[in-house]
VMD Tcl script that draws the C-alpha trace (Angstrom):
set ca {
  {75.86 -40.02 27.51}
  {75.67 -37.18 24.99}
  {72.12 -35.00 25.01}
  {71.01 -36.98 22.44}
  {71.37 -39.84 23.70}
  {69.75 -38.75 26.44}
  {66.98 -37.62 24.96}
  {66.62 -40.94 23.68}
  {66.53 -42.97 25.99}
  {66.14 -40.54 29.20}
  {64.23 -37.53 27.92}
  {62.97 -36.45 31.45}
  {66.96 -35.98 32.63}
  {67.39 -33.00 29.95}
  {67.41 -29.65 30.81}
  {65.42 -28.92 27.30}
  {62.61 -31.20 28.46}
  {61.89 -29.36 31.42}
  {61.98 -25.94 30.64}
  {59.44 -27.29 27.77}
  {57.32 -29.00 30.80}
  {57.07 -25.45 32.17}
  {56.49 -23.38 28.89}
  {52.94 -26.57 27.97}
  {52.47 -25.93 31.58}
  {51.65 -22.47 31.63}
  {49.97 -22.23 28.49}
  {47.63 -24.52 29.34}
  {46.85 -22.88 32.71}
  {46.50 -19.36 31.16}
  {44.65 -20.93 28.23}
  {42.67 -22.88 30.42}
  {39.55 -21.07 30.15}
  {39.83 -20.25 26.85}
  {40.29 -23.42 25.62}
  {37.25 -24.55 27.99}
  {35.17 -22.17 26.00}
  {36.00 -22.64 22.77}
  {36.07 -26.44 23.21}
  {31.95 -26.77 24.17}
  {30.85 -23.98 21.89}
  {32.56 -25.44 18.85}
  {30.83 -28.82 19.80}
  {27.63 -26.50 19.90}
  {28.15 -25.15 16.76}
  {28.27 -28.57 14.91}
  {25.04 -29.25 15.51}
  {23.74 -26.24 14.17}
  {21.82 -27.45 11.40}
  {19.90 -30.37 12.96}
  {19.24 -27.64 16.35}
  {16.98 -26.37 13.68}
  {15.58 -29.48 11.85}
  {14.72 -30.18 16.01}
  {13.16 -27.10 16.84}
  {12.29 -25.21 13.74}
  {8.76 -26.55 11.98}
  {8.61 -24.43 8.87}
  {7.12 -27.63 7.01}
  {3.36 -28.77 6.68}
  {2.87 -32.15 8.18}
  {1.12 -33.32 5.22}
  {-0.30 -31.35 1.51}
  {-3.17 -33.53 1.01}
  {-6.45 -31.54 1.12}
  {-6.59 -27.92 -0.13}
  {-4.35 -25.34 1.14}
  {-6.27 -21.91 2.48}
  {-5.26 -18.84 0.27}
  {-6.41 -15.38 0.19}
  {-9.08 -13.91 2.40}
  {-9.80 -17.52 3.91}
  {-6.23 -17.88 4.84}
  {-6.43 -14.18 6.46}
  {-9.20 -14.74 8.27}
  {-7.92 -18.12 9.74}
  {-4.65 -16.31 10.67}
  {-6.37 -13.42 12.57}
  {-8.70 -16.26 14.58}
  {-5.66 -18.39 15.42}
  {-3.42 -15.53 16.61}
  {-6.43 -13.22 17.65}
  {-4.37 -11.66 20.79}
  {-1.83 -10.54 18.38}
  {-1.66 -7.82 15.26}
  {-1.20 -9.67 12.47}
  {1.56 -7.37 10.21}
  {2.23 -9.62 7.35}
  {1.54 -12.98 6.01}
  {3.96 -14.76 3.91}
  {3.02 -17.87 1.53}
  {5.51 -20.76 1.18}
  {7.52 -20.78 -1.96}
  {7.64 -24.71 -1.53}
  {4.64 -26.84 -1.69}
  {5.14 -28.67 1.51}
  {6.35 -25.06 3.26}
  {4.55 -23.37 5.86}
  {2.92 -19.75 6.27}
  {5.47 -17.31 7.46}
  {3.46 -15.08 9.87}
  {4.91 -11.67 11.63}
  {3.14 -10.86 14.60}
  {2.81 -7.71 17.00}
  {1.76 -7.75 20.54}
  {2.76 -4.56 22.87}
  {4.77 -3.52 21.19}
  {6.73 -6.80 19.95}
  {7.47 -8.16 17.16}
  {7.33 -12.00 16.89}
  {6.91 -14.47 14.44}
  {5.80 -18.35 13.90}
  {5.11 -21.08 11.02}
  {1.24 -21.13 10.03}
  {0.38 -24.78 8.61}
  {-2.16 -23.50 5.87}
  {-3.55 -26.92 5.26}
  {-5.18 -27.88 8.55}
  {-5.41 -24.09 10.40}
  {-2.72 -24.90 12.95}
  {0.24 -22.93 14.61}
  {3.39 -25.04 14.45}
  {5.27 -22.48 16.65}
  {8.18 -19.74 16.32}
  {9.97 -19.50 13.34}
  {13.15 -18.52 15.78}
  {12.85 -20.70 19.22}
  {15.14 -20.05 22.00}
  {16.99 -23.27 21.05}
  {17.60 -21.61 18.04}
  {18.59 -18.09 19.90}
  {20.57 -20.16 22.12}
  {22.90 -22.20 19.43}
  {23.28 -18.99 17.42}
  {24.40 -17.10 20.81}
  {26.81 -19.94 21.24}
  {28.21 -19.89 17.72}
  {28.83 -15.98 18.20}
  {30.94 -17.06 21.56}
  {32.65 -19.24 19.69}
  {33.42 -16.95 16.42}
  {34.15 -13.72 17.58}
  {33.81 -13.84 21.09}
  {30.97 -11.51 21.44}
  {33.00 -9.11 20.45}
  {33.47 -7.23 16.72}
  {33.97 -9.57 13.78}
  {37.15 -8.45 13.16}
  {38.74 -8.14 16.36}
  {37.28 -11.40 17.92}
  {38.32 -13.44 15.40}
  {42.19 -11.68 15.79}
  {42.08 -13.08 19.21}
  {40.82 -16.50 17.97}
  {43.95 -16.38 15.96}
  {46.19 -15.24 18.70}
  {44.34 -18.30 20.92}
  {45.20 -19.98 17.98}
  {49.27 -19.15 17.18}
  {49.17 -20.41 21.47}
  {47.04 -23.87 20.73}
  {49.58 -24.57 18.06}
  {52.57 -23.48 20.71}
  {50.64 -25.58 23.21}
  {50.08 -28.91 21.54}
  {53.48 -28.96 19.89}
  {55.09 -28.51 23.39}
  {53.21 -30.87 24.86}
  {54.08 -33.66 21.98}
  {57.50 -33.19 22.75}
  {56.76 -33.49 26.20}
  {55.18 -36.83 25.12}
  {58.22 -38.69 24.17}
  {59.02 -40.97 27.21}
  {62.23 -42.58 25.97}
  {62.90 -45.77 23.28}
  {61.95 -47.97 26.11}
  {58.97 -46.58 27.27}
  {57.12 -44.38 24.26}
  {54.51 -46.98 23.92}
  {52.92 -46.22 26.90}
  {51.59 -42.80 25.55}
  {49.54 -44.51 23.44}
  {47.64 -46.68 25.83}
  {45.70 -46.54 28.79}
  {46.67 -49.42 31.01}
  {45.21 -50.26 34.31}
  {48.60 -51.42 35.55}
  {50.47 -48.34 34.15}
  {53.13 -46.85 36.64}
  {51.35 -43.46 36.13}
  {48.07 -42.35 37.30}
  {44.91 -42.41 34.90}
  {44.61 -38.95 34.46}
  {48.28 -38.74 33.77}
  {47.81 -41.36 30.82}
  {44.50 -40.03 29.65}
  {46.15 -36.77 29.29}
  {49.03 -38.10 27.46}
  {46.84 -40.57 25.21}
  {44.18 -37.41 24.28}
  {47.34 -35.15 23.65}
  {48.71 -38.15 20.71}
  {45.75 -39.11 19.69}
  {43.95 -35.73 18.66}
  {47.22 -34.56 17.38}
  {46.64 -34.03 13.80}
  {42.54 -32.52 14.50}
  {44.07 -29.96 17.44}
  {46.74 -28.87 14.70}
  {43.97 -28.21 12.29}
  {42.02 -25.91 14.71}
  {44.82 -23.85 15.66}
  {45.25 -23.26 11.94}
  {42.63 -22.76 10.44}
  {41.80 -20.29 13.54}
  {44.93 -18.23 12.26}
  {43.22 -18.59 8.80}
  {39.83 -17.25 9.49}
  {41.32 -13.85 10.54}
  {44.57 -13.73 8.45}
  {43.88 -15.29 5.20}
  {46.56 -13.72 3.05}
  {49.42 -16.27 3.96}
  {47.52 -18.88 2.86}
  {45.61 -17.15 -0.12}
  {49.57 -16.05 -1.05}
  {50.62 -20.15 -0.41}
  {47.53 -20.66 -2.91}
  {48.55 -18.13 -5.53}
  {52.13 -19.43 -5.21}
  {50.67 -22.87 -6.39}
  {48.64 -21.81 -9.53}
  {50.52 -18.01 -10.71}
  {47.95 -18.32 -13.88}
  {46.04 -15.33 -13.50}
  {43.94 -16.84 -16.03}
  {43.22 -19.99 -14.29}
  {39.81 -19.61 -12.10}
  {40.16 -23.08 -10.73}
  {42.26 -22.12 -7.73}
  {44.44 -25.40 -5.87}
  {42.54 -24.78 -2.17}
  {40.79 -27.82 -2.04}
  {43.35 -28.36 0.70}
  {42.28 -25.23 2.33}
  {38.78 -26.09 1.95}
  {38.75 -29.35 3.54}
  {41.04 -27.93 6.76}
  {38.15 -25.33 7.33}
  {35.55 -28.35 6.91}
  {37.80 -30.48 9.47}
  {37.16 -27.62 11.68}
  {33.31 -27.58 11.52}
  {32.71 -31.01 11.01}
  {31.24 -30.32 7.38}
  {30.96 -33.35 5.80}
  {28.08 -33.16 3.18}
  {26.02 -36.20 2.27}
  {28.81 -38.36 4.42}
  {27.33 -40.85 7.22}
  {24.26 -39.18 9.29}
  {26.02 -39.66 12.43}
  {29.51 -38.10 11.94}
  {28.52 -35.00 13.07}
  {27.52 -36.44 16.55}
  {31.39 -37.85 16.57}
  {32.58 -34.45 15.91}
  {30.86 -33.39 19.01}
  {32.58 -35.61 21.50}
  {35.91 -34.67 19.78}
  {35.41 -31.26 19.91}
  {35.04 -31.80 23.48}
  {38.07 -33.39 24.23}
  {40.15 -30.22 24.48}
  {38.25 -29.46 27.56}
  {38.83 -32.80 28.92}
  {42.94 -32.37 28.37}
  {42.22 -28.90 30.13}
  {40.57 -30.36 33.08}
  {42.87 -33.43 32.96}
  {46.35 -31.30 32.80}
  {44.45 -28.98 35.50}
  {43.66 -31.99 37.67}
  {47.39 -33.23 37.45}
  {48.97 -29.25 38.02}
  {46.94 -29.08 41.60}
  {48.15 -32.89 42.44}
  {51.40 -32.15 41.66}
  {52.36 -28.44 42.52}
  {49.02 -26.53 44.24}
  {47.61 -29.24 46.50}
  {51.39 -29.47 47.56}
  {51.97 -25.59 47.75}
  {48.81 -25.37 49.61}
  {49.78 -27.85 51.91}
  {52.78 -26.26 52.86}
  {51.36 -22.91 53.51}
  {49.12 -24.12 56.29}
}
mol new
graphics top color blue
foreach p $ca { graphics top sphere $p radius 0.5 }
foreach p [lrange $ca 0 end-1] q [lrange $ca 1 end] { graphics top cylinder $p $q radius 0.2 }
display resetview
């Protein structure tokens, strides 16, 4: 049988096959963490906006009445927050907006919503929901680290996802015979669940784990693809640039779907998730397979 034929029908018998098994392998255990990391804050990041719908009321609960202004509204400021020193007091610019209030106390600065219609505090105007999502997003952009160089390791993580996933979908084929069951999850299967969870994720988010690596690349090396753009419209005088490809890769990667069904976001949250269950699946399967055994043998 000739290698192609053996990869084929035999895949697993190649010499090829194995040295890729070692190359998705290691990746994944040096990316591990990485990936880990990445994975939850992304999911984290998605629900940005409604964190703050949840957490941040900067609205009045109702506009019937009439709305304090002026010395009144002063005056009911300084009695609400009376162990404070008021600094500044912002109207709304809508009608159904709240007060913006900056605050002083020691030495700190603080703010919080004012509802002008019925003298009530409706809280901070930067929670530590809010703190905490916008910590997590920061994680997940640059790393903590410098704009520029955190998102030059994103791209680096990146340029490895891509290496990664497109190992591990060779890795995937099983033979003529036998490719079907990387698609399922069967109770009967001859391999283990986790073994056919982890293959099933790995086909399955193919296309979406493709698109992060990318557009990871893209966030801190835009050139190629601005020069891939320009290469596709070379009229200098045409403003309508052809990236509407570009732009919907980047909202893959978010989840930014705008006025599309309420709960798609929620969706993009489990599947930004499921990197980190391949990690801790392919972990799971390495320490069956080679540490549990190595351990074993050392005692």
């Amino acid at each position: 049988m000739i290698g192609w034929q053996r990869w084929v029908q035999a895949p697993h018998t190649t010499r090829f096959r194995r040295f890729l098994f070692q190359v998705h392998l290691w990746l994944g255990i040096g990316l591990g963490i990485y990936i880990l990391v990445i994975s939850v804050t992304g999911s984290a990041v998605v629900l940005r906006p409604q964190i703050n719908r949840w957490f941040v009321s900067n609205q009045v609960a109702s506009t019937e009445g009439v709305a304090l202004t002026g010395i009144a509204l002063e005056s009911m400021v300084a009695e609400i927050y009376s162990d404070y020193t008021v600094r500044n007091i912002v109207p709304p610019r809508r009608e159904n907006g709240a007060v913006y209030v900056a605050l002083e106390k020691n030495g700190v600065e603080s703010s919080r919503y004012f509802d002008h219609y019925i003298g009530a505090d409706l809280g901070e105007t930067y929670p530590w929901q809010v703190r905490t999502v916008e910590w997590l997003t920061r994680l997940h952009d640059d790393l903590l680290l410098d704009r520029i160089l955190g998102r030059k390791i994103n791209a680096f993580g990146g340029m490895l996802l891509l290496a990664m996933v497109l190992t591990g979908i060779i890795i995937w084929w099983q033979g003529r015979r036998r490719w079907v069951d990387g698609l399922l999850i069967k109770r009967a299967g001859q391999h283990t669940f986790m073994w056919q969870l982890h293959s099933f994720l790995g086909f399955w988010t193919l296309l979406l784990l493709l698109v992060w690596g990318v557009t990871a690349i893209y966030f801190a090396f835009p050139e190629p693809f601005d020069y891939i753009v320009d290469a596709m419209d070379n009229d200098l005088e045409d403003f309508e640039r052809p990236d509407g490809w570009l732009r919907f890769l980047v909202n893959l990667h978010f989840g930014r779907f705008r006025g599309s069904w309420p709960g798609l976001p929620y969706i993009w949250v489990v599947l930004g998730l499921l990197p980190a269950v391949m990690f801790i699946s392919g972990f799971i399967l390495w320490y069956r397979r080679v540490l549990k055994r190595y351990l074993g043998a050392g005692k």
